[in-house]
N, C-alpha and C positions, 0 to 999 in steps of 0.2 A: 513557448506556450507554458504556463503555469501547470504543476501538478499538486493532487490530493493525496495524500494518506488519511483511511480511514479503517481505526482500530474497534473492532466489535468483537470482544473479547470480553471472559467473565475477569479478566484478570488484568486491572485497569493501573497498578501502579507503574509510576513512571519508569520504573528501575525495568518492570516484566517489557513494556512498551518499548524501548531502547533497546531492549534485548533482542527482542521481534523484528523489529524492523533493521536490525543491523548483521539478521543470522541469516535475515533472505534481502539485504539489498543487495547482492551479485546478482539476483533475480529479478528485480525490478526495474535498475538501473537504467538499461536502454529506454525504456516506456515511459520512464519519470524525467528525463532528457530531452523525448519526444511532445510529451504532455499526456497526460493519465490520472485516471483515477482508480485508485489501488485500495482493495480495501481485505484486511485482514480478518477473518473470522476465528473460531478456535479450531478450528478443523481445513480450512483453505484460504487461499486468496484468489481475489478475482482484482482482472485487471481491466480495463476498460479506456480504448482510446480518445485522445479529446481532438476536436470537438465532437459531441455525441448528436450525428447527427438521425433524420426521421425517416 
Protein backbone atom coordinates (compact mmCIF):
# COMPACT_ATOMS: atom_id res chain seq x y z
CA UNK A 1 0.00 0.00 0.00
CA UNK A 2 1.37 3.46 -0.97
CA UNK A 3 2.39 6.00 1.85
CA UNK A 4 2.27 9.82 2.39
CA UNK A 5 4.64 12.19 4.07
CA UNK A 6 3.22 15.37 4.90
CA UNK A 7 5.54 18.27 5.91
CA UNK A 8 3.70 21.28 7.90
CA UNK A 9 6.25 23.12 9.07
CA UNK A 10 7.24 26.91 9.13
CA UNK A 11 10.47 25.79 7.83
CA UNK A 12 10.02 24.61 4.29
CA UNK A 13 13.46 24.31 2.67
CA UNK A 14 14.45 21.13 1.22
CA UNK A 15 17.66 20.86 3.06
CA UNK A 16 15.39 21.40 6.77
CA UNK A 17 12.80 18.77 5.04
CA UNK A 18 15.50 15.83 4.43
CA UNK A 19 16.73 16.56 7.68
CA UNK A 20 13.22 15.84 9.33
CA UNK A 21 12.26 13.17 7.84
CA UNK A 22 15.56 11.28 7.93
CA UNK A 23 16.23 12.28 12.09
CA UNK A 24 12.73 10.29 12.75
CA UNK A 25 12.55 7.71 9.88
CA UNK A 26 13.51 4.90 12.48
CA UNK A 27 10.21 6.14 13.62
CA UNK A 28 8.09 5.80 10.95
CA UNK A 29 9.51 3.08 9.20
CA UNK A 30 7.25 0.30 10.10
CA UNK A 31 3.86 2.29 9.18
CA UNK A 32 5.40 3.73 5.79
CA UNK A 33 6.01 -0.22 4.98
CA UNK A 34 2.65 -0.82 6.16
CA UNK A 35 0.91 2.15 4.36
CA UNK A 36 0.36 5.56 6.15
CA UNK A 37 0.00 8.84 6.20
CA UNK A 38 2.52 10.63 8.38
CA UNK A 39 2.45 14.11 8.73
CA UNK A 40 5.06 16.19 10.33
CA UNK A 41 4.30 19.51 12.24
CA UNK A 42 6.75 21.76 14.04
CA UNK A 43 6.08 20.51 17.34
CA UNK A 44 4.71 16.57 16.43
CA UNK A 45 3.92 13.93 14.09
CA UNK A 46 0.87 12.14 13.58
CA UNK A 47 0.67 9.02 12.09
CA UNK A 48 -2.26 7.57 10.54
CA UNK A 49 -3.04 4.08 9.04
CA UNK A 50 -4.21 3.39 5.53
CA UNK A 51 -6.78 2.59 4.49
CA UNK A 52 -8.81 5.29 6.59
CA UNK A 53 -11.60 3.70 6.99
CA UNK A 54 -15.52 5.21 8.62
Amino acid sequence: MPSLILLRSAARTPEHQARTILANLDQIADELNSGAIVVFTNDSIRIRSLPITR
